[in-house]
C-alpha positions in Angstrom: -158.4 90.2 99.8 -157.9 92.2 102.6 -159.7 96.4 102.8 -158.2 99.3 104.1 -159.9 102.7 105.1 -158.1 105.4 105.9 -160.5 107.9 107.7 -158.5 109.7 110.2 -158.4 113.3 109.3 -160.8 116.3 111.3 -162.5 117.2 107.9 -161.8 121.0 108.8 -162.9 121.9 104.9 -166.3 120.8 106.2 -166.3 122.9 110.0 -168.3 123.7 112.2 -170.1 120.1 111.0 -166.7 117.5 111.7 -166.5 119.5 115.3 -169.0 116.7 116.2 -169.7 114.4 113.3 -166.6 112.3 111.8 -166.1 113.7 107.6 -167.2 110.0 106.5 -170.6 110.2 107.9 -172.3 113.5 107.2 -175.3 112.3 105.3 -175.7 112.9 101.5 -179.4 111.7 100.1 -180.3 110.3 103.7 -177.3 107.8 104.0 -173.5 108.4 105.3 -170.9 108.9 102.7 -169.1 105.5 103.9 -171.6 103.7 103.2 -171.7 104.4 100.2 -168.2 102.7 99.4 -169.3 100.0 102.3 -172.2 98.9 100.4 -170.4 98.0 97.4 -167.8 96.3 99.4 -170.4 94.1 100.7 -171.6 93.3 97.3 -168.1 92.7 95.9 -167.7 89.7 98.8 -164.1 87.8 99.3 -163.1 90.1 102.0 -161.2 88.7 104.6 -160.8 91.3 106.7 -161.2 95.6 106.7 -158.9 97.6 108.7 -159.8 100.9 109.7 -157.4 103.6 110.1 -159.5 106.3 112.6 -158.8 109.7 114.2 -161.2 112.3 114.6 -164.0 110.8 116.5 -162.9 107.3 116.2 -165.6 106.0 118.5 -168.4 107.0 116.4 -166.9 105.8 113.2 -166.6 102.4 115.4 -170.1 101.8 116.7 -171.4 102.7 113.0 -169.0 100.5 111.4 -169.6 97.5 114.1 -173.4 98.0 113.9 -174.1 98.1 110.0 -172.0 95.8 108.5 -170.1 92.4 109.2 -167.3 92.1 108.0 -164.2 91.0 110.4 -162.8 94.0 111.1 -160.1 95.7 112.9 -159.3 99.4 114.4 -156.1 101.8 114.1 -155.6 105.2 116.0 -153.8 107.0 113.7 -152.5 109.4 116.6 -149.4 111.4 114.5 -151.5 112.1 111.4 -148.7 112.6 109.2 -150.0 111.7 105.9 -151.7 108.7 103.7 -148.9 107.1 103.3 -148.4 106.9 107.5 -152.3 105.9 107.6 -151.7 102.7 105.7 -148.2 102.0 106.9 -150.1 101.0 110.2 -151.9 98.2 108.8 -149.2 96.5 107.6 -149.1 93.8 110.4 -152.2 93.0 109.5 -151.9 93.0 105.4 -150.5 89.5 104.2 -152.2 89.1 100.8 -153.5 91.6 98.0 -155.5 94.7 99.3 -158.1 97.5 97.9 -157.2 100.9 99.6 -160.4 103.0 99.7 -160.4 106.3 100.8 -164.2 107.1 102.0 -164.5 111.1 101.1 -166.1 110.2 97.9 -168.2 108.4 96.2 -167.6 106.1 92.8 -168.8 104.4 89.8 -166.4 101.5 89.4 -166.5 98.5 88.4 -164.7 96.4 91.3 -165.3 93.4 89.8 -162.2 93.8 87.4 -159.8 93.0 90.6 -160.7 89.4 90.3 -159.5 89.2 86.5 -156.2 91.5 87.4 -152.6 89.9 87.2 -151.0 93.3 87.2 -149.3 94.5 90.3 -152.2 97.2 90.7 -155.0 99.2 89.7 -155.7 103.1 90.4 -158.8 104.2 89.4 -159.0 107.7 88.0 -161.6 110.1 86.6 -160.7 112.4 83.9 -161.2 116.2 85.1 -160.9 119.7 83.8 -159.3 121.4 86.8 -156.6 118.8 87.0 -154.6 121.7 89.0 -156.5 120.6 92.6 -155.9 116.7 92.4 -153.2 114.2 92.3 -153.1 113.2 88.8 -151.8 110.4 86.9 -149.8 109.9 83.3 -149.8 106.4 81.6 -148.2 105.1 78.9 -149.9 103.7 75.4 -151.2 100.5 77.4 -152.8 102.3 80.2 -150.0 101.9 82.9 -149.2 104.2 85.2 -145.9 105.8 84.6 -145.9 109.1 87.2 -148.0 110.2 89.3 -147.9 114.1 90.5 -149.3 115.9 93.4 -151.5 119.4 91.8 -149.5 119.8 88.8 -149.0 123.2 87.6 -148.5 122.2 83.9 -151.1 120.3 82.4 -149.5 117.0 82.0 -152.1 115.0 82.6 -156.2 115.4 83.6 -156.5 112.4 85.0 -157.5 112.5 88.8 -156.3 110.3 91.3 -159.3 109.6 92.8 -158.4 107.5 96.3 -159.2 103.7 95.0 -156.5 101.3 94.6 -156.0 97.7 94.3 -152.6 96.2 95.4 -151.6 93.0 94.1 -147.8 93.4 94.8 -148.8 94.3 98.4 -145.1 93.6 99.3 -143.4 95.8 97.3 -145.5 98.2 98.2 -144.9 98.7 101.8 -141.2 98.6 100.2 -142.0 101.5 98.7 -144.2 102.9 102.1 -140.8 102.4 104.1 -138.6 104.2 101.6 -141.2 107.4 102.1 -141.0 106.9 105.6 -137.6 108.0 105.5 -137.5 110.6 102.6 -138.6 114.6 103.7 -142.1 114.9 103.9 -143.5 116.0 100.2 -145.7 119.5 100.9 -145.8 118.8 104.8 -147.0 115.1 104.2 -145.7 111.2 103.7 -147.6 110.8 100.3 -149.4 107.4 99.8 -149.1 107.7 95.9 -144.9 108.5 96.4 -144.6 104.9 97.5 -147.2 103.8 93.8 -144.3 106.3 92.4 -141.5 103.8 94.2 -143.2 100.6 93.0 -143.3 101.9 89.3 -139.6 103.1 88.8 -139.0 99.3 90.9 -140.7 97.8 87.8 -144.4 97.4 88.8 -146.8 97.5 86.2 -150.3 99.3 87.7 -152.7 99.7 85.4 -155.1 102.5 85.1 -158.8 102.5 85.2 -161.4 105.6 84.3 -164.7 105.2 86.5 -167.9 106.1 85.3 -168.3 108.7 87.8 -166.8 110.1 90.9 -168.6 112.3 93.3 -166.7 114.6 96.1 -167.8 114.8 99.4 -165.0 116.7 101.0 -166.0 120.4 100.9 -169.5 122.1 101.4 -169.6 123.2 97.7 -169.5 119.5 96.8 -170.9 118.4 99.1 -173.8 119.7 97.8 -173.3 118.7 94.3 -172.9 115.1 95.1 -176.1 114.7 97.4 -178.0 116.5 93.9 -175.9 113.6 91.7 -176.9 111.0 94.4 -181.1 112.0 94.2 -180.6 112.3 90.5 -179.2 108.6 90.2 -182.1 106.7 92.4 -181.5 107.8 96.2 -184.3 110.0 96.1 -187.9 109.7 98.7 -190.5 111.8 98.1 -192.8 112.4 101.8 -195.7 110.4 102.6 -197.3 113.0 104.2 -197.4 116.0 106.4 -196.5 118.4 103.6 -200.0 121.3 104.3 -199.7 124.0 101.7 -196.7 122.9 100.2 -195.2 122.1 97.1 -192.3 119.6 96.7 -189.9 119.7 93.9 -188.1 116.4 92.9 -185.8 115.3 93.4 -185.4 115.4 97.2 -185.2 112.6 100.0 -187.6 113.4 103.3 -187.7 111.4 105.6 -190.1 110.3 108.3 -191.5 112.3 110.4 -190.6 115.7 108.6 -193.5 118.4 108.4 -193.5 120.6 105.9 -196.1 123.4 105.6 -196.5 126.3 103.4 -193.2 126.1 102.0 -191.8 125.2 98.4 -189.3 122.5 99.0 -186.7 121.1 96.5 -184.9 120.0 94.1 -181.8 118.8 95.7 -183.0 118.9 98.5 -182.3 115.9 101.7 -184.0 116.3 105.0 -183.9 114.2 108.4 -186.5 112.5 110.1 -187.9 114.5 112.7 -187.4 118.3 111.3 -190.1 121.0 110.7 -190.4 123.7 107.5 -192.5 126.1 107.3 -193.5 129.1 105.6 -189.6 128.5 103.7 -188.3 127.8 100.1 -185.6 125.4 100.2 -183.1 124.4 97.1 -180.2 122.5 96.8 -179.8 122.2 100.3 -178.6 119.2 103.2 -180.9 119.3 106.4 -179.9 117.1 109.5 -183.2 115.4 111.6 -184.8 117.3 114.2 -184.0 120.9 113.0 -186.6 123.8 112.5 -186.7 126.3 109.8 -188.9 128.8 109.3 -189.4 132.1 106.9 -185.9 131.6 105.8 -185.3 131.0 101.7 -182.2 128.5 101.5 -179.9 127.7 98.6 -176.5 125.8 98.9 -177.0 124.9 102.5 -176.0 122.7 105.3 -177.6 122.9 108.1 -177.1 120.5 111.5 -179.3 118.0 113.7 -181.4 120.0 116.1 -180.6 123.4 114.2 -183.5 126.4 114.7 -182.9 128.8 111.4 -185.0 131.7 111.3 -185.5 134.3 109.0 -182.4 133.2 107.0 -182.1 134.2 103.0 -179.1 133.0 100.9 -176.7 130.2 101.4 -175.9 128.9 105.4 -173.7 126.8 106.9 -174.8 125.9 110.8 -173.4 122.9 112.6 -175.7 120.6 115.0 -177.4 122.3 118.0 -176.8 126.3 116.7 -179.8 128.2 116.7 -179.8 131.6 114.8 -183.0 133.9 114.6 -182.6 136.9 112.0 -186.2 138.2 112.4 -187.5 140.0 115.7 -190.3 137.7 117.5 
């Protein structure tokens, strides 16, 4: 089985932090969101080859990708970003048996193993949502196949979210169906992925559908936040081994090395890079990047960047790498 990651776009839902770090590694619970997915790739094994479709900062997604895992692996520019369907039309030379699509701006529950069992054309996982209006979502039939797919439906025909994890069997008939959206007008400004699943199903492909347990969103700061919480919450949590003078520490967070943390109350959901100082604060539900200082401030709902200086700062803040902001006079 081959793997493709599409991870072009410039995450602009998540500015000023994707001006300098690529959407797929901002850090939830002390680890990139990619790896994440990466991991469990590694633990699924028979991969022959993952093929990268990059953009924004391609170079960085590179070196992390060459350095922390091993699989044989290959690099796309996706220079015209015109959509997920254009992402994985440019791996096609390189796709020659079935394939897992996995797009890496959230995190899952699933259990991957079922690919090895499958003798359907495809799988798309789904979770089953509330506000079915934001996603992609997907209607079945009585046996669980996929009969449409719609982009944000207005009408509630179906709650189950498309959630950017797909297994291709039919790999052919799918870049059949890629082609044919190659040359339709653009759906909503875009060349949809899921229109080419929507060609292979009225061309007679059965793709099954498959809930996950859970499926966490990294794509926007407001969940963002929620999914580095759900991440301590399910085992990704450190507690300090040290350095913590005065302090109290609320679990679950993850601290790493090096942090210092005095007279403050710290946590829960709260992640914090090596390197950074705290004090006199409260900090909840909150993302902190390493070497960043914040002091007097009372943070909820936060990201704050590598190398950040916050002071004096009450409520919920968003401040990319490098920024320093002082709301108190010295």
């Amino acid at each position: 089985m081959k793997v493709i990651i599409p991870l072009a776009g410039k995450g602009t839902r998540l500015r000023p932090h994707t001006y300098v770090t690529p959407k797929p590694m901002l850090k939830i619970a002390g680890k990139p969101v990619m790896s994440y997915i990466m991991d469990d790739l590694a633990r699924l094994g028979n991969i022959d080859e993952v093929i990268y479709i990059t953009g924004h900062l391609k170079d960085r997604v590179e070196s992390y990708a060459r350095k922390h895992y091993t699989f044989s692996a290959t690099f796309i520019e996706q220079i015209v970003q015109d959509g997920t369907a254009g992402a994985v039309a440019l791996a096609k030379p390189h796709i020659d048996q079935p394939v897992l699509i996995v797009f890496v701006d959230t995190i899952f529950d699933a259990d991957l193993s079922i690919i090895n069992r499958s003798t359907d054309d495809g799988i798309i996982w789904t979770k089953v949502v509330e506000d079915y209006q934001r996603f992609g979502v997907v209607v079945t039939d009585k046996n669980e196949y996929m009969t449409r797919i719609v982009e944000k439906p207005s009408e509630p025909i179906s709650k189950r979210a498309n959630i950017g994890l797909y297994y291709i069997r039919n790999w052919r008939l799918m870049y059949e169906g890629i082609e044919w959206v190659l040359t339709q007008p653009k759906n909503k400004g875009e060349y949809y992925l899921t229109d080419a699943f929507q060609y292979m199903i009225d061309h007679s492909a059965k793709i099954k559908v498959v809930d996950v347990d859970a499926w966490y969103d990294a794509g926007k700061l407001d969940t963002l936040i929620e999914t580095n919480r759900a991440m301590l919450e399910r085992g990704h949590a450190r507690r300090p081994t040290g350095n913590t003078d005065g302090s109290r520490i609320i679990d679950p967070v993850y601290i790493e090395d090096g942090v210092r943390i005095t007279n403050s109350t710290v946590g829960p959901n709260v992640s914090i890079g090596a390197g950074t100082v705290i004090d006199g604060s409260t900090v909840r539900d909150t993302i902190i990047g390493a070497k960043a200082t914040i002091k007097t401030s009372r943070l909820n709902d936060s990201l704050i960047g590598d190398e950040t200086v916050l002071i004096g700062a009450n409520g919920a803040v968003s401040i990319g790498d490098h920024a320093e902001v002082k709301l108190t006079i010295d």
